[in-house]
VOBA-1610 file (N, C-alpha, C; in pm, whole numbers, padded with zeros to 5 digits, always signed):
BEGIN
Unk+12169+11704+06473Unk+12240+11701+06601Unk+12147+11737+06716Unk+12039+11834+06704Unk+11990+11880+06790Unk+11868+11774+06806Unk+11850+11732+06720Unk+11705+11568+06758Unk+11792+11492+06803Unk+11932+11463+06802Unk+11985+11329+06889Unk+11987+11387+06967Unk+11999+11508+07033Unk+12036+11550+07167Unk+11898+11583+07285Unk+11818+11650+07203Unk+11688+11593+07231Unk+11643+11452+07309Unk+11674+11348+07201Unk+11620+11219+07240Unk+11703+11171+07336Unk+11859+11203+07340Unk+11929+11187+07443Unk+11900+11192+07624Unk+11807+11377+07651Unk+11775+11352+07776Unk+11612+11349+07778Unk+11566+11265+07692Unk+11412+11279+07652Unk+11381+11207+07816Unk+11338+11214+07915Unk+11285+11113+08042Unk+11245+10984+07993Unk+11234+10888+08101Unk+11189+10757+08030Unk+11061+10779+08080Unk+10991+10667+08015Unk+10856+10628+08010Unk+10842+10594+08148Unk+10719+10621+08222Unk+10650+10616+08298Unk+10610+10475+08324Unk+10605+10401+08407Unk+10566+10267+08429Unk+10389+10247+08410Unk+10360+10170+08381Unk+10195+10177+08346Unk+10103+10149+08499Unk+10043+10170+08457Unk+09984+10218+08633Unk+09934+10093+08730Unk+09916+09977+08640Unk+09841+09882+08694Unk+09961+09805+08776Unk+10096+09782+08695Unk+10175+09726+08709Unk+10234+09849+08851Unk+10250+09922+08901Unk+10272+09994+09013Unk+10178+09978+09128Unk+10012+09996+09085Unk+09967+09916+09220Unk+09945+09765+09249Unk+10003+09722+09132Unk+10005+09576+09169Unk+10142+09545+09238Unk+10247+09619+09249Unk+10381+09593+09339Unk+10318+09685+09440Unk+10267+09813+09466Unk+10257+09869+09604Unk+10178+09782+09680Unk+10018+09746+09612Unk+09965+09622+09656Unk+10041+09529+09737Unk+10131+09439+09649Unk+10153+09316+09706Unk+10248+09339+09832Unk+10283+09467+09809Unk+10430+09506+09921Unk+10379+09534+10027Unk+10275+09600+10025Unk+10152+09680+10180Unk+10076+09499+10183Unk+10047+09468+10123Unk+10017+09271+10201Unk+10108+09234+10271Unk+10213+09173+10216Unk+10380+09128+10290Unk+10382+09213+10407Unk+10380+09337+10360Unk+10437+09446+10525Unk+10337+09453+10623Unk+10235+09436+10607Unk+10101+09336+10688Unk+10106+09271+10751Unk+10192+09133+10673Unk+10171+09045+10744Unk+10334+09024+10868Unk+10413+09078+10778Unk+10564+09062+10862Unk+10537+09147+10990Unk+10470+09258+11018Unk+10437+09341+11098Unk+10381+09266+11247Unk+10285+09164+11181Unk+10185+09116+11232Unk+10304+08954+11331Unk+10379+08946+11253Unk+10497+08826+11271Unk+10557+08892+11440Unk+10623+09010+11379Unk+10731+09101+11449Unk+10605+09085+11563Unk+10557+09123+11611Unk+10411+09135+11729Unk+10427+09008+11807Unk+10407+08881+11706Unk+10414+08791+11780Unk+10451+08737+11879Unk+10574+08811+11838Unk+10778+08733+11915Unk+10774+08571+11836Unk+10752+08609+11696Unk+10808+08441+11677Unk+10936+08430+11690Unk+11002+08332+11684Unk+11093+08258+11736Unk+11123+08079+11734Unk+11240+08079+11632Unk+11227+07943+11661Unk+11251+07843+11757Unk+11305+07919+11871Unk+11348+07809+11965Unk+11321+07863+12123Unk+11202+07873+12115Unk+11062+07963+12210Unk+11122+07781+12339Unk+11099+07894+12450Unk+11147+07786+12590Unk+10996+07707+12637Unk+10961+07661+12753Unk+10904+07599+12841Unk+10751+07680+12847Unk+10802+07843+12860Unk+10686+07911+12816Unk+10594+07946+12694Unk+10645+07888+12604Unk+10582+07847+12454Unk+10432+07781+12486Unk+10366+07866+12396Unk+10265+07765+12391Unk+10206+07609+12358Unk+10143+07540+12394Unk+10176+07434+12354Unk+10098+07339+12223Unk+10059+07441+12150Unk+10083+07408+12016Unk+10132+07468+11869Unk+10237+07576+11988Unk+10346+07641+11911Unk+10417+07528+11811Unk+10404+07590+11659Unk+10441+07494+11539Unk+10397+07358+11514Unk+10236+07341+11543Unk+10188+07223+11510Unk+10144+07205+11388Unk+10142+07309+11301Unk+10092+07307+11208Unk+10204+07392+11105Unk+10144+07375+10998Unk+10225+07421+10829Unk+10129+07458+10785Unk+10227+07520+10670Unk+10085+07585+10550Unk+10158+07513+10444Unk+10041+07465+10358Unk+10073+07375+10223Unk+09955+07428+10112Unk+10001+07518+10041Unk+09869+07528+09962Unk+09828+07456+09843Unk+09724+07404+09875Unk+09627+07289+09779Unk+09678+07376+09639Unk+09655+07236+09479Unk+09715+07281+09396Unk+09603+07358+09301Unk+09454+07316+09429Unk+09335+07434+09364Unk+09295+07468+09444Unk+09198+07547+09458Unk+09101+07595+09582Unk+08994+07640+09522Unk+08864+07613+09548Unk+08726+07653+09486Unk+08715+07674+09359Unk+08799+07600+09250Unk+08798+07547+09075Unk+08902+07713+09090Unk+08964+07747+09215Unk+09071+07825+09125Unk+09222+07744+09094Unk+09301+07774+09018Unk+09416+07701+09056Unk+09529+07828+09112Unk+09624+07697+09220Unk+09749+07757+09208Unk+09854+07788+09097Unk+09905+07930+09159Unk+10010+07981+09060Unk+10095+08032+09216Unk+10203+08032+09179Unk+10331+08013+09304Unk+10420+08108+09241Unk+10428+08156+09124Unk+10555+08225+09031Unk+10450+08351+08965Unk+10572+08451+08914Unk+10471+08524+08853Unk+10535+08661+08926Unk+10477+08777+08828Unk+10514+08905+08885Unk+10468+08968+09034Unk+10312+08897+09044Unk+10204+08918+09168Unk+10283+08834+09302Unk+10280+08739+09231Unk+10444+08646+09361Unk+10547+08752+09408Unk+10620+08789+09251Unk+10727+08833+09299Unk+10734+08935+09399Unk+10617+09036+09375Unk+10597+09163+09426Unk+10582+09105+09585Unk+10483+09024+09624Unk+10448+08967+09768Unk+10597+08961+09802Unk+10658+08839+09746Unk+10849+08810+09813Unk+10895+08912+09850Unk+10879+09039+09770Unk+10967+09130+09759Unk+10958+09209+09898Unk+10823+09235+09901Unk+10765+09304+10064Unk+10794+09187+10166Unk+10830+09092+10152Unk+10834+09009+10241Unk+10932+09040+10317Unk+11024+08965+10197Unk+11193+08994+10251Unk+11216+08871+10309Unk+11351+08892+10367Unk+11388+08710+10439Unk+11267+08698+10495Unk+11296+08559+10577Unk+11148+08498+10621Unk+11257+08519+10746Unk+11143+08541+10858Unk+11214+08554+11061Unk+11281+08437+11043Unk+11391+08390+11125Unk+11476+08324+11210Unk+11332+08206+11235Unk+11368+08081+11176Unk+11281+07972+11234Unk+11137+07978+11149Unk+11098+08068+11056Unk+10976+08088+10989Unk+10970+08040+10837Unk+10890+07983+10747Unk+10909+07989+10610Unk+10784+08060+10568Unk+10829+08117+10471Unk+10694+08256+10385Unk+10669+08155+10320Unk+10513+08233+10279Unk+10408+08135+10206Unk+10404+08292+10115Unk+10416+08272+09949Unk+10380+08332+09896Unk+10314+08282+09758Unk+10144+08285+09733Unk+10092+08228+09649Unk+09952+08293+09605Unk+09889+08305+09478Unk+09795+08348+09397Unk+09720+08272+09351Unk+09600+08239+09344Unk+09483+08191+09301Unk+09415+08266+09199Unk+09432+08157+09057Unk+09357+08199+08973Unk+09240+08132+08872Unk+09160+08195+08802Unk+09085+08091+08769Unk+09122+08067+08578Unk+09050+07991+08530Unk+09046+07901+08411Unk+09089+07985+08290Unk+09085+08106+08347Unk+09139+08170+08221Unk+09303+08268+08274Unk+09345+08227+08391Unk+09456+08223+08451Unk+09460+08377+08486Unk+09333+08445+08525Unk+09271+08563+08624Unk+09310+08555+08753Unk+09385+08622+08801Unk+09394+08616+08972Unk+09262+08682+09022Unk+09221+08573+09166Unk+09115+08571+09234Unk+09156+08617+09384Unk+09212+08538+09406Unk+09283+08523+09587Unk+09421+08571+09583Unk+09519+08637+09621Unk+09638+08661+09652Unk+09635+08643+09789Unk+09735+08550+09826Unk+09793+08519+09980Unk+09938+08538+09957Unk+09966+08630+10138Unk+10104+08628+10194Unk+10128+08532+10329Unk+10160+08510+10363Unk+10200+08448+10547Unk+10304+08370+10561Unk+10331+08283+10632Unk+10448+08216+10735Unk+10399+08133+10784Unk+10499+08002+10833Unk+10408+07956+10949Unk+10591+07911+10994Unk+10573+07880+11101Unk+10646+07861+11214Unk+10657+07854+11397Unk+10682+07944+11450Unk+10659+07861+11653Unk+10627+08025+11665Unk+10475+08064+11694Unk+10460+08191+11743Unk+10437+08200+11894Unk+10441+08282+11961Unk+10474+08285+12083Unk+10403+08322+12172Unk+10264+08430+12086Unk+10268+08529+12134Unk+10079+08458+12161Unk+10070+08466+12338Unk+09961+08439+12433Unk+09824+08433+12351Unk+09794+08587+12260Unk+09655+08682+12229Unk+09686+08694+12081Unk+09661+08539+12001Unk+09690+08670+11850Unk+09579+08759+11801Unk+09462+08730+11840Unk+09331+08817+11827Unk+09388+08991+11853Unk+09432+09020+11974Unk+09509+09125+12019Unk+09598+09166+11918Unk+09697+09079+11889Unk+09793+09114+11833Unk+09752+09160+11671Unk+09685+09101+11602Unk+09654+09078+11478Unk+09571+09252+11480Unk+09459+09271+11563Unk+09393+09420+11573Unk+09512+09482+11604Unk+09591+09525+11693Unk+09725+09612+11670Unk+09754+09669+11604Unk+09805+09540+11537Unk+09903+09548+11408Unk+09826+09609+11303Unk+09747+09583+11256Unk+09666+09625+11153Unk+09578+09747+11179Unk+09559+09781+11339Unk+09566+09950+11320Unk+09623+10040+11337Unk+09765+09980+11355Unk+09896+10075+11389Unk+09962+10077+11228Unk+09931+09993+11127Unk+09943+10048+10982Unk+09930+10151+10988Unk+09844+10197+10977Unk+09748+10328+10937Unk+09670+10331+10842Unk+09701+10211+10711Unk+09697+10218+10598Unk+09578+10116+10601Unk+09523+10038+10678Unk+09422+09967+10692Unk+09301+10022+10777Unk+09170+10026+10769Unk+09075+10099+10814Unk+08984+09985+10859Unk+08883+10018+10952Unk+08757+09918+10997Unk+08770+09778+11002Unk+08897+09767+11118Unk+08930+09648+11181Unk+08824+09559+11231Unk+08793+09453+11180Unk+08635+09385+11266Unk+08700+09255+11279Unk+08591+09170+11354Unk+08667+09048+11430Unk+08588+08946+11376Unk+08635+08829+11259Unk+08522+08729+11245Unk+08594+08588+11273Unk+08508+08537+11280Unk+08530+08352+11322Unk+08648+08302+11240Unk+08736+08265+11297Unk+08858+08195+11263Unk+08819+08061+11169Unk+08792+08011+11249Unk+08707+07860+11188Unk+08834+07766+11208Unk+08816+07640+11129Unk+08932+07499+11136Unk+08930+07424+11287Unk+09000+07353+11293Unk+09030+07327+11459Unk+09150+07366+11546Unk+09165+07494+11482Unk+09309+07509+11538Unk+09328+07588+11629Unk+09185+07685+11608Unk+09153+07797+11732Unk+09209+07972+11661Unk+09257+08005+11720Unk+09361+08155+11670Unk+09235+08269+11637Unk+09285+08324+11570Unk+09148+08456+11519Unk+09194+08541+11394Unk+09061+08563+11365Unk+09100+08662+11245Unk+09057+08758+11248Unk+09061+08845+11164Unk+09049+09015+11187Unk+09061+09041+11006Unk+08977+09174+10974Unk+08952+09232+10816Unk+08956+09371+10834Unk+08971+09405+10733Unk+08979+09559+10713Unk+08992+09600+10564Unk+08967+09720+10552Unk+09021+09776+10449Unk+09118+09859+10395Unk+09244+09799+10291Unk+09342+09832+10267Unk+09344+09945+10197Unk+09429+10075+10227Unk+09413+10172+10150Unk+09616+10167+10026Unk+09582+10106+09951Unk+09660+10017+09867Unk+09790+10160+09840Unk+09750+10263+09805Unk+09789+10375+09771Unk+09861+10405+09592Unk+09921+10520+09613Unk+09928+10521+09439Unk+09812+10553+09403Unk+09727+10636+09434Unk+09601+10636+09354Unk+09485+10492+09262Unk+09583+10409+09334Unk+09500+10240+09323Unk+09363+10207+09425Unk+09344+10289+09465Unk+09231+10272+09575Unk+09231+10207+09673Unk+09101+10103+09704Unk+09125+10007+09833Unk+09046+09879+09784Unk+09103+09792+09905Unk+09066+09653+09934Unk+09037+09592+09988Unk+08954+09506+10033Unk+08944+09442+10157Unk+09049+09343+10194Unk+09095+09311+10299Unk+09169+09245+10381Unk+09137+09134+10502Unk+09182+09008+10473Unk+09170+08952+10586Unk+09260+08892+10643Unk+09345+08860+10775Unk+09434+08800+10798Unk+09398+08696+10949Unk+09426+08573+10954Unk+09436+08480+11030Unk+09562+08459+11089Unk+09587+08404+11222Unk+09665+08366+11307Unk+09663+08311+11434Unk+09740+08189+11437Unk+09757+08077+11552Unk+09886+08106+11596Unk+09904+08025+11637Unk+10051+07987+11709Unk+10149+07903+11650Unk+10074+07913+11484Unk+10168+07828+11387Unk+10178+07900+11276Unk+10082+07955+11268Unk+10059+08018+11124Unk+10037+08181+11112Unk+10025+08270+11026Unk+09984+08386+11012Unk+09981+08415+10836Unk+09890+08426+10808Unk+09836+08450+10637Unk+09731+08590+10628Unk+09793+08634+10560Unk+09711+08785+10489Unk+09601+08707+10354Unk+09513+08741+10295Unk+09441+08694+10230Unk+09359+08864+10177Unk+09357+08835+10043Unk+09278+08953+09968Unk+09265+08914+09808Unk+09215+09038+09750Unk+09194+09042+09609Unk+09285+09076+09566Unk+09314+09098+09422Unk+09402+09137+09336Unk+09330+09317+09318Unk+09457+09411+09291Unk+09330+09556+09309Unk+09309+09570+09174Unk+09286+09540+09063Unk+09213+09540+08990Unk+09076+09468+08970Unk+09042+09375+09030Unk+08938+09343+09068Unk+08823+09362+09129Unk+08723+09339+09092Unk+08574+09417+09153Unk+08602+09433+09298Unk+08556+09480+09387Unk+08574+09533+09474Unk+08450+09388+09586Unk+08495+09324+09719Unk+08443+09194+09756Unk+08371+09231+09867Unk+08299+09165+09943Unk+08225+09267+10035Unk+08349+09203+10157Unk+08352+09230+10245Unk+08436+09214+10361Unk+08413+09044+10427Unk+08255+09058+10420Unk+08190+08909+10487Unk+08270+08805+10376Unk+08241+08838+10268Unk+08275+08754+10127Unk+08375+08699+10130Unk+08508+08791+10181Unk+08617+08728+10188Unk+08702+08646+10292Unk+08599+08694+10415Unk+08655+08625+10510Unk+08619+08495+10486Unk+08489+08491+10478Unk+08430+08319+10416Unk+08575+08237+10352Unk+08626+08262+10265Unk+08705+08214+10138Unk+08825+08217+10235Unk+08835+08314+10319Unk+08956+08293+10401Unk+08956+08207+10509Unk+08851+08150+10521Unk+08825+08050+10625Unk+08825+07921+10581Unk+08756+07917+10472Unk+08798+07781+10411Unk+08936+07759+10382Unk+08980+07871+10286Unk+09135+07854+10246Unk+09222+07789+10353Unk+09253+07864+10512Unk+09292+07779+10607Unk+09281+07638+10609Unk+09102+07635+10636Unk+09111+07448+10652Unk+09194+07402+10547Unk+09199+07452+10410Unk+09274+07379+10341Unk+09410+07356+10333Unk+09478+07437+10333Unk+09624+07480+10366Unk+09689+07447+10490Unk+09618+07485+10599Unk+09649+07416+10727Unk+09634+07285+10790Unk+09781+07252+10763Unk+09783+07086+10807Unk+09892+07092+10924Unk+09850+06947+10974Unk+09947+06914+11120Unk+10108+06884+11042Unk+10226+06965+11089Unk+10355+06971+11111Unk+10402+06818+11095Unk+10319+06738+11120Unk+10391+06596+11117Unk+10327+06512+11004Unk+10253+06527+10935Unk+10172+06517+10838Unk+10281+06523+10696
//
């Protein structure tokens, strides 16, 4: 009687650790990037003062990128959705993982694209990402594509005793995408990833009428 009663209020098991900073992870990405949204003033039905190539573009992510492939589903997905949450009024979330041949995540992306509003996303994007708190050594590198906008990196302090990451996030007046590693993964140099995040755009970013 006294071992069933025992096992009765025995605590449960502890969640395994990887699987916790891989949801705090993906949730501090999402809350990144929605942060970075909220800044904007997106809006889907922005007046006369809209910019004028507010929502010219979409995000479509290629079904590989640099011999990685897409994966769209999955716990690393789910966790991103989860921090996401609805998508703004007029916006659709982009939530997707890049992995390679032995179905290893490489790239994890969060973002949106829809009618952003907002004059300075260069401005906005540094803000946001040092009013986190949770992101450190905001720097400013070349956007790239033809679409114009800016990007900005840093390093994510993931938490949970999961350490950190580098971070990069892009944004136009159509789009806004977080871009990083998976945190179990070697650790990328900052330059490294923006590269990959610059291409990734050209790829993903296509014209709205397209």
């Amino acid at each position: 009687m006294n071992e069933l009663t025992q096992q009765a209020v025995q605590a449960p098991a502890a969640p395994p650790k990887r699987k916790r900073a891989l949801k705090t992870a993906g949730t501090v990405l999402a809350l990144a990037a929605g942060l970075v949204i909220g800044r904007m003033g997106m809006n889907a039905l922005l007046g006369d003062g809209a910019p004028d190539d507010a929502g010219r573009y979409r995000l479509t992510p290629p079904a590989s990128f640099q011999s990685l492939a897409l994966q769209n589903s999955g716990p690393r997905v789910d966790a991103i959705k989860q921090g996401q949450g609805p998508a703004k009024a007029g916006a659709t979330n982009v939530a997707v993982v890049y992995a390679d041949q032995s179905g290893t995540a490489r790239l994890v992306v969060s973002g949106a694209f829809g009618r952003f509003g907002d004059q300075d996303p260069g401005a906005a994007l540094t803000q946001s990402l040092q009013g986190m708190g949770s992101v450190s050594g905001v720097t400013t590198h070349e956007a790239g594509a033809p679409t114009g906008g800016a990007m900005r990196c840093g390093t994510l302090d993931v938490g949970s005793g999961a350490g950190t990451l580098p971070l990069c996030m892009w944004a136009d007046h159509s789009t806004l995408v977080t871009v990083t590693v998976p945190v179990e993964n070697q650790p990328m140099a900052i330059d490294a990833l923006a590269s990959q995040a610059r291409a990734l755009r050209e790829a993903m970013e296509v014209p709205t009428a397209s």
